[in-house]
C-alpha positions, 0 to 999 in steps of 0.5 A: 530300130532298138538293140537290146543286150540279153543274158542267158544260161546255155545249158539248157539249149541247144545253141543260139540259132533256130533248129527244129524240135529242140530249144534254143535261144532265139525261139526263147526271144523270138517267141516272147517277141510273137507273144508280146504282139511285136511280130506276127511272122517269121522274125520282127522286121530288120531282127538279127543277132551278133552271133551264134553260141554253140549249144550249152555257151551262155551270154552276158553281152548277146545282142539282138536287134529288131524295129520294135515297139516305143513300149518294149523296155528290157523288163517288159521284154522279160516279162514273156522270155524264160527265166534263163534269158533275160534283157537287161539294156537297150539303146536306138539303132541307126536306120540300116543297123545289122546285129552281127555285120554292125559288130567290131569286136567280141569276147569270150571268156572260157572258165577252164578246170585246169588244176594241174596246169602251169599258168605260164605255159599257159600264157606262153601259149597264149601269147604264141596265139595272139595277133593274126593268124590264119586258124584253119587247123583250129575251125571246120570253116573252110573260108573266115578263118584269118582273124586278129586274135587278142588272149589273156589268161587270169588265175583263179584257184583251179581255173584258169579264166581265158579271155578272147577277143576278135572281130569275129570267130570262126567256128569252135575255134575258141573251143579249140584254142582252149583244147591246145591251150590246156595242152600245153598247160599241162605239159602234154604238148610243148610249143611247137604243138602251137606252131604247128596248128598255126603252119599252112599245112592241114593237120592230119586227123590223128593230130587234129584239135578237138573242141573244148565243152561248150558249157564253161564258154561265155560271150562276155562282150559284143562291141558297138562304138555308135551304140549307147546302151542304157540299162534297165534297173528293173531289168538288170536286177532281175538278171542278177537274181536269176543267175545268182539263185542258178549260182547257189544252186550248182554249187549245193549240186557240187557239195552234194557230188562231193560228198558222194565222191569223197565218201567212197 
């Protein structure tokens, strides 16, 4: 059994898991798998994944484990997966190894536009949310939804960069613990909009808590304490230079927006 940590950019699917008719990431694995002659069937024999981004979510630390071949290296492994979804570290499983149960922690990190926001409302937010709590006015899930949450927030310019870690999420919730948190950033609730998502008390729907957009999420860390994983240069390099060339590209896409707008 191998693990292997794969990077992708989200926007050009719909999501992590497997639908009909639409891209995702795990066809992207999955089929590069298929083409490499790894497997023959549905999935690789023991494959799973640590978890399921929402359509749009990128990855840094996705990870995916399967029984596979001595010769599949993370750069071998990108030699069919798209240019989006790279491998870029692999380490030895223990025999029974299970990509999402296996897991003790994850962390998202959201890049939050926020140029308005009061970054120590924001942390005051933050810090309300923190330890365990049970978030069922913060997810659909209707079981799950107790979790240990850890946040933290970091200023950069007009962002704010919220971090979450847990043992696991339910669903949309750090999206819509970023929605409340940008709330009272910005001063459209006060704290007790906080404690009230946190009662035993459904919120009604006129007071119900949105998700976030998906696409500044990024799953930034999965953690494995009997895994020791070991980066492919080859691989990681690779890595690097795709997203950087996609940096440079949304940036010129975001002079060119620029000037338009300040143009009219």
């Amino acid at each position: 059994m191998d693990a292997y940590r794969i990077a992708y950019d989200g926007r050009p699917f719909h999501g992590f898991q497997r639908q009909p008719d639409v891209p995702t990431v795990a066809d992207a694995i999955l089929d590069a798998l298929r083409d490499l002659g790894v497997h023959e069937g549905d999935t690789p024999p023991g494959y799973a994944a640590a978890g399921r981004t929402d359509a749009g979510v990128s990855a840094v630390a996705q990870t995916v484990a399967f029984e596979a071949p001595d010769w599949l290296s993370p750069a071998a492994f990108n030699g069919e997966l798209p240019a989006s979804v790279r491998a870029w570290a692999r380490a030895d499983a223990p025999e029974g190894f299970h990509a999402t149960h296996d897991a003790t922690a994850r962390e998202y990190v959201y890049h939050l536009h926020a140029p308005d926001a009061d970054p120590g409302r924001a942390r005051t937010a933050l810090d309300a949310l923190s330890s365990e709590h049970d978030f069922h006015n913060l997810t659909p899930d209707e079981t799950g939804t107790v979790r240990d949450l850890s946040a933290s927030l970091s200023v950069d310019g007009d962002y704010l960069a919220l971090t979450f870690r847990a043992g696991g999420f339910a669903r949309q919730l750090v999206r819509r613990l970023v929605s409340l948190v940008r709330a009272v950033a910005v001063g459209d609730a006060g704290l007790a909009k906080v404690e009230r998502a946190l009662a035993p008390v459904p919120l009604p729907g006129h007071e119900g808590i949105p998700p976030a957009p998906a696409y500044p999420l990024v799953l930034t860390a999965v953690d494995y304490p009997a895994l020791d994983f070991a980066v492919d240069a080859d691989a990681a390099a690779s890595a690097r230079s795709v997203f950087r060339e996609r940096r440079a590209e949304w940036r010129t896409r975001a002079r060119v927006a620029g000037e338009v707008a300040d143009r009219l």
